[in-house]
C-alpha positions as CSV (number, residue, x, y, z in Angstrom):
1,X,93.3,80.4,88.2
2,X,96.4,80.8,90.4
3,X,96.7,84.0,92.7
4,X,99.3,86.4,91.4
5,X,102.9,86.2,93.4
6,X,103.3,89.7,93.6
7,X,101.3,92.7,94.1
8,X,101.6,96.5,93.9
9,X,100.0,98.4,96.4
10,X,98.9,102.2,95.4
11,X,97.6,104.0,98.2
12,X,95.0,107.0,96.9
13,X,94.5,108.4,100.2
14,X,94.0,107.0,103.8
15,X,90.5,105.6,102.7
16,X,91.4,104.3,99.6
17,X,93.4,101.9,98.4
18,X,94.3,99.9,95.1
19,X,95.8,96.6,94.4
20,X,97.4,95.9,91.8
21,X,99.1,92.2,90.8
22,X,102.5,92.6,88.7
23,X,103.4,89.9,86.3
24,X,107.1,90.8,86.2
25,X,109.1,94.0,87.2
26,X,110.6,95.1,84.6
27,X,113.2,97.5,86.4
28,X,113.4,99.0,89.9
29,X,116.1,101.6,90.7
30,X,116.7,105.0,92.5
31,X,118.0,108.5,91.3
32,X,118.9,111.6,93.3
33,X,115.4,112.4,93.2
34,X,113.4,109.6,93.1
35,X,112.8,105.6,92.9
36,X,111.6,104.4,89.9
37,X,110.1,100.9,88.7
38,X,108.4,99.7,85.7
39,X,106.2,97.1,86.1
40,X,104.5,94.8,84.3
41,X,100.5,94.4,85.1
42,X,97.8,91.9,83.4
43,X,95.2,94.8,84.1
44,X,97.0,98.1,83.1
45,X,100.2,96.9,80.5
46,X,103.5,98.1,81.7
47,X,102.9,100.7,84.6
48,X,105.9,104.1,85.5
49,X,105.8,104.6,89.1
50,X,107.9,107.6,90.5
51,X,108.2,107.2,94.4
52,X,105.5,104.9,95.1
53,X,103.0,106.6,92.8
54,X,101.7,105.3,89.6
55,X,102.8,107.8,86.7
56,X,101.3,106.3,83.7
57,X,100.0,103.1,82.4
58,X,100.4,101.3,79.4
59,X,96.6,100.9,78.7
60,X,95.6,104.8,79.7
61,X,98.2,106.3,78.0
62,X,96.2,108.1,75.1
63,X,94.5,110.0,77.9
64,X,97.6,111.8,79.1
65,X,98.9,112.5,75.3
66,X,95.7,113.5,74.6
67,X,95.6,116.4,77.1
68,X,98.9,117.3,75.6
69,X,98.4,117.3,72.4
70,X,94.9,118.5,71.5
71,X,95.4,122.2,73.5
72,X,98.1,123.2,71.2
73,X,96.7,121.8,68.0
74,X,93.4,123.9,68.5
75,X,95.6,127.0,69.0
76,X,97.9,125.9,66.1
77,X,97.1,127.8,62.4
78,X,98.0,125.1,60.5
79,X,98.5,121.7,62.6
80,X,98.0,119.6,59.1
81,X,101.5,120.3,58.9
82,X,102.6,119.4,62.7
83,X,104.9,116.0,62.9
């Protein structure tokens, strides 16, 4: 198997870092606010990072929607009927 071409490196702290390889990037730009590039990793799926920083990945997704989502259904009186 052939090393990936390109890699992504997300630095956790100053003793820890990850490394990711990216298949393709998929777009790579800057706002007012912040750079922003979606890659594309075998690992993770299509990966948001927001200066640097991975946002959200393609394969951990559910875990951010669920954190979202379940707090106000359990408050909700009648989610059944919630889009």
């Amino acid at each position: 198997m052939d090393e990936p071409d390109k890699w992504f490196f997300d630095k956790i702290n100053r003793n820890l870092m990850q490394l990711h390889a990216v298949d393709d990037v998929l777009y790579s730009g800057k706002t007012k606010f912040q750079s922003i590039d979606i890659l594309r990793s075998p690992s993770f799926g299509k990966l948001l990072v927001l200066d640097g920083k991975i946002q959200s990945a393609e394969t951990d997704e559910f875990i951010y929607h669920e954190a979202l989502v379940h707090p106000p259904m359990l408050v909700h009186p009648e989610p059944e009927k919630v889009f």
